[in-house]
C-alpha positions, 0 to 999 in steps of 0.5 A: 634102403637109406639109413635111418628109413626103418627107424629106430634100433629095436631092443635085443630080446634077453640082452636087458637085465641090468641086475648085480649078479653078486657072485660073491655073495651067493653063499648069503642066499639063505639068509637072502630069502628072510628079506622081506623085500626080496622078489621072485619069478615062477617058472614051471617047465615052459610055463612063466607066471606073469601078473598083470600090473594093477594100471594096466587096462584089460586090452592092453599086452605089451609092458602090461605084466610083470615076471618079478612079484613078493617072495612071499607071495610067490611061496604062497603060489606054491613056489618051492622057496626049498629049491630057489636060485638066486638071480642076483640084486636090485638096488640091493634087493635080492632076487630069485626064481622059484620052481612051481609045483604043476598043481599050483600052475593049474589052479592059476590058469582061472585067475585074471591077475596072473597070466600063463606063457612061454619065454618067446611069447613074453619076448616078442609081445614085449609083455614086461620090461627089458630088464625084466625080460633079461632076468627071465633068461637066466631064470628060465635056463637055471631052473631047466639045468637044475630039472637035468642035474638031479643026480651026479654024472659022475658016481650018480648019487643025488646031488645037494644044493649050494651057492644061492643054486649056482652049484651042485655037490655030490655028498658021495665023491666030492663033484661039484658041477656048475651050470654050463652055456652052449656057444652058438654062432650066427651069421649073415653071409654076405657079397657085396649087396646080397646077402644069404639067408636060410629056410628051416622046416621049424621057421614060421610061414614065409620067415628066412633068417640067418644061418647058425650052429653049435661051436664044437669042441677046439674050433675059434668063433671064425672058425665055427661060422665058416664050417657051419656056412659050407655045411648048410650052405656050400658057401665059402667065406673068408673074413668074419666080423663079430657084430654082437652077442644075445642070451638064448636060454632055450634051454642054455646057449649064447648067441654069437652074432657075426657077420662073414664075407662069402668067397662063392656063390653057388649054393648047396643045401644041407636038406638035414638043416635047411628047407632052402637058401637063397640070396637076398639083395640089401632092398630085398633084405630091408623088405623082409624086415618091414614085412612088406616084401612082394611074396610074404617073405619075412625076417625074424622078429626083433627080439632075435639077433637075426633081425639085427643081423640083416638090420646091419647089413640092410643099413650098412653099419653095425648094430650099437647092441652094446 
């Protein structure tokens, strides 16, 4: 397939955010949250609150919403400005994402100036800006780690609130707990013109992608992508190319996205991880990302990595994801 023939690159979903995290100044929060410029988004469980732009036409989805909206409104929403966490500064406009009370979620599911949805649905619609996407990633995983760290796992009292929700303090024994991201590798196998992609029970209809799994405690990146391929696989692989890396708030991970030369070809499927794997040659691969392929077979939309992944392969050149 010739370079160029699927156009142009798409965005990487999460990746966008463009905000300044100001860690430094996150002990400010307080005083943050009596900006009257400040924003926030409203997020319950996996529910976001969107609303739609006042431009935007009824049909009209994709850019039509936007996920930060004015603090206080989002308060009077019933956002718990008690429980915010700060995201960090726009222009220097402060930024948070507050927790919503689910009776107040309820009463905005009838109202047609806000729209209720999930982190996946937001991304692969493209329903809000880039940059409004990657903020979401951190909200989302936040408020989910702040939902597991109610109590302290060390003496198991509750745990108090600092640095703009970027630390927990036990008042008790002293811990402070910070929250933590999963390292995730994701890989394309590949030898020569084919490449080896796989089949979970949980993919939808007719969908193949990469090969991923958690890094365990004491292995490199290189060393994760080789193991995790001969689990799932039976393949093994030698060389290892780091490609690109994407936020995966579901709940709290990074995807690390590698491509890895394959020293075999016959394929053992793990049953417990993979419904199927199989090799796909470079045209077949760019089918599977233009949906065209002669089975219905299809590659992960384009906000995930994966894509991105066969996309590189497909074109014989590295994704420019910087």
């Amino acid at each position: 397939m010739a370079t160029g023939q699927l156009g142009l690159w798409p965005h990487l979903g999460y990746a966008g955010a463009r905000l300044d995290r100001a860690s430094e100044r996150r002990g400010e929060a307080p005083d943050m949250l009596r900006d009257v410029r400040a924003r926030a988004c409203l997020i319950a469980g996996e529910s976001i609150v969107l609303r739609r732009l006042p431009q935007a036409a009824p049909e009209q989805e994709e850019g039509a919403f936007e996920a930060l909206i004015e603090l206080g409104r989002a308060v009077s929403l019933g956002g718990r400005i008690s429980e915010a966490c700060l995201l960090g500064l726009a222009d220097d406009v402060p930024h948070f994402v507050l927790p919503l009370h689910a009776a107040s979620l309820a009463a905005l599911a009838d109202n047609p100036e806000y729209r209720i949805t999930d982190l996946r649905s937001i991304a692969v619609g493209e329903l809000v800006s880039p940059e409004q996407l990657g903020e979401l990633a951190t909200a989302k995983a936040m408020i989910a780690w702040h939902s597991r760290r109610t109590f302290c796992s060390n003496c198991g009292s509750r745990l108090g609130v600092a640095e703009g929700g970027w630390r927990r303090e036990c008042p008790e024994c002293g811990a402070q707990h910070f929250p933590r991201t999963d390292p995730v590798v994701i890989m394309l196998t590949y030898d020569g013109d084919d490449c080896l992609l796989g089949r979970s029970a949980r993919f939808a209809p007719g969908m193949w992608s990469c090969l991923a799994g958690f890094v365990e405690p004491g292995e490199t990146f290189e060393q994760a992508v080789r193991r995790e391929t001969m689990e799932e696989a039976g393949i093994h692989t030698g060389a290892v190319r780091y490609l690109a890396s994407q936020p995966w708030p579901f709940p709290m991970s990074v995807m690390i996205g590698m491509h890895a030369q394959a020293l075999s070809r016959i394929i053992t499927v793990d049953p417990v991880e993979l419904e199927d794997a199989r090799w796909f040659s470079r045209d077949e691969a760019g089918l599977l990302l233009t949906r065209t392929h002669p089975e219905g077979l299809i590659a992960p939309p384009s906000m995930a990595i994966a894509h991105h992944l066969i996309r590189a392969f497909v074109e014989g050149r590295d994704p420019p994801l910087g």
